[in-house]
C-alpha positions in Angstrom: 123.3 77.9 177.0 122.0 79.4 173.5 124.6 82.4 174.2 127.0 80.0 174.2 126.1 77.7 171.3 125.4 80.4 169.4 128.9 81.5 170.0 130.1 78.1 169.1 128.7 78.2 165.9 129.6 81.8 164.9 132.9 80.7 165.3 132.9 77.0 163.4 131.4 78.5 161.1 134.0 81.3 160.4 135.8 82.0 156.8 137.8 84.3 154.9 137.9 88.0 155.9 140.3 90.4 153.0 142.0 92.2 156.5 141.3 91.4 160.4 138.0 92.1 161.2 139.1 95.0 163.9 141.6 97.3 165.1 143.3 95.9 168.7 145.2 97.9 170.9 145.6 97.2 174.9 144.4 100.2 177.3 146.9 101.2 180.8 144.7 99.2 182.9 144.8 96.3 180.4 141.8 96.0 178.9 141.9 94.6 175.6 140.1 97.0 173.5 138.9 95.9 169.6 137.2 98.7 167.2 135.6 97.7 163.5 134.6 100.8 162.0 131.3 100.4 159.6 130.7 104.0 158.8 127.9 102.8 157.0 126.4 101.4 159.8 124.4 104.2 162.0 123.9 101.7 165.0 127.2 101.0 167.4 127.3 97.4 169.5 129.8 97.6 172.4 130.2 94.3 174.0 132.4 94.2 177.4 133.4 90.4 178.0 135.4 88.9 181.0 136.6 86.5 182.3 134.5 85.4 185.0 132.0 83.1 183.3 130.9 79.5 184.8 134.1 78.1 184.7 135.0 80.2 187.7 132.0 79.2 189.9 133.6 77.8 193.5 132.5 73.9 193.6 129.7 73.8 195.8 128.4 77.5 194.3 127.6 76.6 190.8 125.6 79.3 189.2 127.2 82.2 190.9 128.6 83.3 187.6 124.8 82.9 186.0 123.6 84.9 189.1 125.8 88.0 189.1 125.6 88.3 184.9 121.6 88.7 185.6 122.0 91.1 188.1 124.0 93.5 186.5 121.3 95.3 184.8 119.1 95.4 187.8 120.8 98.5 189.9 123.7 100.6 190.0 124.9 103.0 192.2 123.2 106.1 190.2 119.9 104.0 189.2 117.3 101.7 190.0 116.5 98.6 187.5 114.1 99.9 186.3 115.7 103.3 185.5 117.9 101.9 183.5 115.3 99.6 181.6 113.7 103.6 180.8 116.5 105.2 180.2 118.1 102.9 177.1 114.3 102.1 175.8 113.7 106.1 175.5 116.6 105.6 172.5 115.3 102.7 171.2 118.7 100.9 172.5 119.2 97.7 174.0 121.8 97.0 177.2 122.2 93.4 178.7 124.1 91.4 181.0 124.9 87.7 181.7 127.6 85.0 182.1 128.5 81.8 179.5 130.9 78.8 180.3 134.0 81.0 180.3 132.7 84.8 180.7 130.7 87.4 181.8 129.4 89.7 179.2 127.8 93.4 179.2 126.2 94.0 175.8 124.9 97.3 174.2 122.8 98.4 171.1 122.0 102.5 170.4 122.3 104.5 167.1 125.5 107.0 167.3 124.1 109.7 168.6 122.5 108.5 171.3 126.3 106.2 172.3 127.2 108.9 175.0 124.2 108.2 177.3 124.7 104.4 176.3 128.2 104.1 177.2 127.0 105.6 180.5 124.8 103.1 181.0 127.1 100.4 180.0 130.0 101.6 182.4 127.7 101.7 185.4 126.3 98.1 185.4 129.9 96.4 185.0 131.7 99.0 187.5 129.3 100.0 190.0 126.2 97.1 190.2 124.9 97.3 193.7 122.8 93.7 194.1 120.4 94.8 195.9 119.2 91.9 198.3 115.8 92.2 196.9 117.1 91.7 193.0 119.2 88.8 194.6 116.0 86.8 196.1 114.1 87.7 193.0 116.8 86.3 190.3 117.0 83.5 192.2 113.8 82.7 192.7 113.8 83.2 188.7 116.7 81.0 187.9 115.2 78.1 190.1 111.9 78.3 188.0 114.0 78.4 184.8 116.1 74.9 186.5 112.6 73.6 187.3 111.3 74.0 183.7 114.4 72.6 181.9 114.3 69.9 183.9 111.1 68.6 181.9 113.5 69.1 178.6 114.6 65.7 177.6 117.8 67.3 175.4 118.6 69.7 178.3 118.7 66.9 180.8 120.5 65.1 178.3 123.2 67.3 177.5 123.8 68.4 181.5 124.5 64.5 182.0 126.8 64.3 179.2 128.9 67.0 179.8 129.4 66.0 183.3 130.6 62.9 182.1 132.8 64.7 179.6 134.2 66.9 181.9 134.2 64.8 185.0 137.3 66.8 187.0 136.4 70.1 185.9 134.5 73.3 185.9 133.0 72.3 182.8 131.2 69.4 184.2 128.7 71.9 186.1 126.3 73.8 184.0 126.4 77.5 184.1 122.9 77.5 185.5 124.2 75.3 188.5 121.5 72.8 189.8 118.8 74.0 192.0 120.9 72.9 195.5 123.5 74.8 194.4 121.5 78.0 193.5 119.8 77.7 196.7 123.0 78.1 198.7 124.1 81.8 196.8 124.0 84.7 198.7 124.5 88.5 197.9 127.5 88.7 199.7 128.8 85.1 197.1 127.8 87.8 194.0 129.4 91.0 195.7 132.5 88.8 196.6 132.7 87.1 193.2 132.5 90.7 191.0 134.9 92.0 193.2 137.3 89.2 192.7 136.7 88.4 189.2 135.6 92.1 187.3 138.5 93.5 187.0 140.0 95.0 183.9 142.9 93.1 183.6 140.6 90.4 182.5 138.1 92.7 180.0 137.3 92.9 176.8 135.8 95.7 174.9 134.9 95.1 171.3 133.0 98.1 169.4 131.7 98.4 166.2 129.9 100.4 164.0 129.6 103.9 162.9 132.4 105.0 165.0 136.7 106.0 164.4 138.8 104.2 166.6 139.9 107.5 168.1 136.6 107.9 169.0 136.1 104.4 170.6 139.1 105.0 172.1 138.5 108.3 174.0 134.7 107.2 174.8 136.0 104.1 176.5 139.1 105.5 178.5 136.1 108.2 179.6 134.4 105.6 181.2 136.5 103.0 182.0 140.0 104.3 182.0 139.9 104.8 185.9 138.6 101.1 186.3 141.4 100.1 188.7 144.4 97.5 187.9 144.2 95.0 191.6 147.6 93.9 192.4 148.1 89.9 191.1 147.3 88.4 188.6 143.9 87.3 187.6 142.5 84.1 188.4 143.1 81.0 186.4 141.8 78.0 185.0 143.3 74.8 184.3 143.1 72.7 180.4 140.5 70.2 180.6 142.6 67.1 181.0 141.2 64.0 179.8 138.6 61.8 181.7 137.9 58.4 183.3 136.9 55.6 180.7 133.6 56.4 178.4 130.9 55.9 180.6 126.9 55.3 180.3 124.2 56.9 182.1 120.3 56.6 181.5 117.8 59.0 182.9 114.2 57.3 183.2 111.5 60.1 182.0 108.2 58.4 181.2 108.5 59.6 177.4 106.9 58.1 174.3 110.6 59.9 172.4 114.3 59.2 173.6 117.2 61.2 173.3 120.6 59.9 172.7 123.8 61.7 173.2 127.3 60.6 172.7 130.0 62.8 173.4 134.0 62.9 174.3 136.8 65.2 175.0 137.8 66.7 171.3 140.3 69.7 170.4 140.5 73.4 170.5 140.5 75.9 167.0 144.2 75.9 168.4 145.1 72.5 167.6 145.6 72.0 163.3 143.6 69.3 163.3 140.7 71.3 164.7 139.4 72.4 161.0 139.8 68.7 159.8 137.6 67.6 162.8 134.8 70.2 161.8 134.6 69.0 158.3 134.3 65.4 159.7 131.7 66.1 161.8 129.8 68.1 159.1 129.9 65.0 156.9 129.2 62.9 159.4 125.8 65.2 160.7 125.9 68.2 159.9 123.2 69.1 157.7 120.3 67.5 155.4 122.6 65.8 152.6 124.8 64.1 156.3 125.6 60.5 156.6 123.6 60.6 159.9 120.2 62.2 158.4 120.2 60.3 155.6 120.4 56.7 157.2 118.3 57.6 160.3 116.1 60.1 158.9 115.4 59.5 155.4 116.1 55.7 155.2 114.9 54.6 158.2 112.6 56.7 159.4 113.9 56.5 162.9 114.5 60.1 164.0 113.1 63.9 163.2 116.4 65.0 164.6 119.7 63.3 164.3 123.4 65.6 164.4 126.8 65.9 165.3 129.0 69.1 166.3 131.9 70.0 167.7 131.6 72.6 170.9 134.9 74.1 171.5 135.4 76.4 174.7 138.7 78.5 176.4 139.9 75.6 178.1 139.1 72.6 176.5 136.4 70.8 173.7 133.6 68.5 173.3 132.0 66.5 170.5 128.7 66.1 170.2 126.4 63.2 168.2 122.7 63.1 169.2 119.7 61.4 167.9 115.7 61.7 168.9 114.1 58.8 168.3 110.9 56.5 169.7 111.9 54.6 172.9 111.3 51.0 171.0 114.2 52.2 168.8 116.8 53.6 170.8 119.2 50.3 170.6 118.9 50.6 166.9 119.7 54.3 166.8 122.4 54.1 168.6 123.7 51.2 166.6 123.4 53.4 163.7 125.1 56.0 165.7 128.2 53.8 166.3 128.2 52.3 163.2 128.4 55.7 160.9 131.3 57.1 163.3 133.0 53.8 162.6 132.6 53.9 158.9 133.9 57.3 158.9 137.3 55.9 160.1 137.4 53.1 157.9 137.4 54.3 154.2 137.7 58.2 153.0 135.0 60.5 152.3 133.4 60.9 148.7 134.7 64.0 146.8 131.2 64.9 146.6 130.8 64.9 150.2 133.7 66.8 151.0 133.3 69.3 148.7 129.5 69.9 149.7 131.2 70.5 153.9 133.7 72.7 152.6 131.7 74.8 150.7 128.8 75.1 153.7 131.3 75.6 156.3 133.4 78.8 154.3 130.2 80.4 152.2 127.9 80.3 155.1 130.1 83.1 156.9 128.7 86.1 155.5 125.3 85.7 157.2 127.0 85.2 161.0 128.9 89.0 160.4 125.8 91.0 159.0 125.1 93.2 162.2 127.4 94.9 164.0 126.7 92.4 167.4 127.4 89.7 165.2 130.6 91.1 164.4 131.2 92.7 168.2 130.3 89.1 169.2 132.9 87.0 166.5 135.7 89.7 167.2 135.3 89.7 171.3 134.9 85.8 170.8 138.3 85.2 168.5 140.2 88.0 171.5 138.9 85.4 174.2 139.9 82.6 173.0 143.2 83.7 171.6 142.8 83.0 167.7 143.9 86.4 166.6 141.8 88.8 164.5 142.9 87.7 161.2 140.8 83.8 162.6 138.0 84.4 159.9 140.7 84.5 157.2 143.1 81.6 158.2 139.3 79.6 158.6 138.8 80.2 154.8 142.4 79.3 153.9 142.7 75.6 156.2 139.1 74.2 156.0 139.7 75.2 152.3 142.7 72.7 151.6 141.3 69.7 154.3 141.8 66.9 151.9 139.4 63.5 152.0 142.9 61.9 153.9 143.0 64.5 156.5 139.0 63.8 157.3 140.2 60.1 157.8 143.0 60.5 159.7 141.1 62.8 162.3 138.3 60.4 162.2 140.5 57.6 163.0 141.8 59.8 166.2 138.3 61.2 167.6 135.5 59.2 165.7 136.3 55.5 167.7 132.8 54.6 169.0 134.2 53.3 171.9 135.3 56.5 173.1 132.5 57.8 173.3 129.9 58.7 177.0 126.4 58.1 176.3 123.5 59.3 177.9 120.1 58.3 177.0 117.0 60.4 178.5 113.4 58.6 178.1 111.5 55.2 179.1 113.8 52.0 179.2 113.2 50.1 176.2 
């Protein structure tokens, strides 16, 4: 979930770049590979993404994408778990595995001249895993624990329900995690079945940056992944999010002295014009200290230590989020608030002032998401998966730069209706 956020933001966040942000050129076995080159840099990040994330899970197997991206790292066909743990800690490198909403990801960290044994490394957990049935029981038994304790998380709870209601007829309804029934049901033979099926390179991404030529990243890679079989077919695929049901309500009693409200409803893409528009809405609306939402709940009223809104695009389809913590005795007049700043937002324009401020957070914030090479290995694989193009960061800069105070109230007026909204609140009944 943090993965994914944090790939959310990176990417809502994104401005101006002089030049795209990587060389992209498309291997024989069709694997899209991206190179930045940052001599500067003496540490390379390789990230290997594809698509085979949550979205993919088979309905009564939720988690099975969670469950496969763990066990990447523990066993290969050449070493144990633990050899591998020794092997990129004697370099002082990192390597790491697991699966988000819409992929599975393989990350790696070493300094350039220790990149041969990494990419080694790196090639053997996404090619050759072996799941052992031991790893298996023990990831699960790990990921039912990790259910257990987020189950006591009133804004995990929260945010589980809403998106279900959000999502309600697709693969985005189920969290990536799955629930502990449907953890309980996976297998080895679901994860060997579902790498086989879904790992393929056809559907891979490999984004490297650093202190490295794209000649070099080039031959490296083909090295190791070159031979990585085409299957016949075409990958699997997923279908848009098509809109929901009517705005539902759900409550979840927890015997809580604090609340949590969510609203949330089917938004757009980074696709879609109006996307950049939505993002300075929502950044007006709660987005930061100086928002319409802090200030009226927080500072005036008193009535919440955290109150926000957000939008949370994915590959195939987009969510926006308001949410609000607040004592149980004040949860109707929270979410009044709630209801009432969304509706003022479509009602009259923002103040210059208050556009102005989102604009200039939103582009000069950028900087600090691309100052490591993951960073940039993550925004550049990111941008590839979700088909924005590499030059993203620099039409970001360009359109959130001329949203005018009409376009934040015309966008409003489509996604900001209170009545549109699901809300789920997790705590005590009032």
């Amino acid at each position: 979930m943090r993965l994914a956020l944090s790939l959310v933001f990176l990417l809502v966040a994104a401005p101006a770049a002089a030049a795209p942000l990587a060389h992209r050129e498309v291997l024989p076995n069709g694997i899209v590979l991206l190179v930045a080159e940052r001599p500067a840099v003496p540490i390379v990040a390789v990230r290997v993404l594809v698509r085979a994330g949550g979205v993919y899970d088979p309905p009564d197997r939720a988690g099975l994408a969670n469950l496969t991206g763990a066990l990447l790292t523990r066993g290969t066909a050449k070493r144990t778990g633990p050899e591998l743990d020794s092997a990129i800690e004697f370099v002082g490198g990192s390597l790491e595995a697991g699966a988000s909403r819409d992929s599975l990801a393989a990350s790696l960290r070493v300094l350039k001249k220790d990149l041969a044994l990494g990419l080694d490394l790196l090639a053997e957990v996404v090619l050759a895993p072996t799941f052992l049935e031991a790893e298996v029981q023990r990831k699960l038994a790990e990921i039912q624990a990790s259910i257990k304790r987020s189950d006591e998380d009133p804004p995990t709870v929260a945010a589980r329900a809403l998106t279900r209601l959000v999502f309600p007829n697709h693969p985005y309804g189920a969290p990536v995690e799955g629930t502990r029934e449907s953890v309980a049901r996976l297998t080895r033979d679901d994860v060997v079945k579902f790498h086989r099926g879904h790992v393929r390179p056809d559907a891979a991404i490999v984004a490297v940056v650093g202190a490295v030529t794209v000649a070099e990243a080039r031959q490296e890679i083909l090295a190791r992944f070159g031979g990585w079989p085409r299957p016949a077919g075409a990958p699997p695929r997923v279908a848009e999010a098509a809109p929901g049901p009517p705005p539902r309500e759900e409550a979840v009693a927890r015997d809580l002295t604090q609340s949590t409200i969510m609203l949330g409803r089917q938004a757009i893409r980074q696709t879609n014009p109006d996307y950049f528009p939505l993002v300075v809405a929502s950044y007006v609306l709660g987005g930061g200290s100086a928002s319409r939402l802090y200030v009226r709940v927080r500072e005036e009223g008193g009535l919440a230590y955290t109150v926000y809104s957000y939008v949370s695009p994915s590959k195939y389809g987009s969510a926006f989020i308001v949410s609000a913590q607040t004592r149980t005795a004040e949860v109707p007049r929270v979410t009044a608030i709630l209801r009432e700043e969304l509706l003022r937002m479509t009602r009259a324009p923002v103040t210059d002032a208050e556009l102005s401020l989102a604009k200039s957070y939103l582009i000069g914030s950028f900087p600090l998401r691309l100052d490591t090479s993951g960073k940039v290995a993550d925004f550049v694989g990111a941008t590839e998966e979700l088909g924005l193009g590499l030059d993203y960061a620099d039409r970001y800069k360009e359109r959130v730069g001329r949203v005018t105070a009409q376009d934040v109230l015309r966008v409003a007026r489509k996604y900001f209706d209170p009545e549109a909204f699901n809300r789920v609140v997790v705590g005590k009944a009032p």
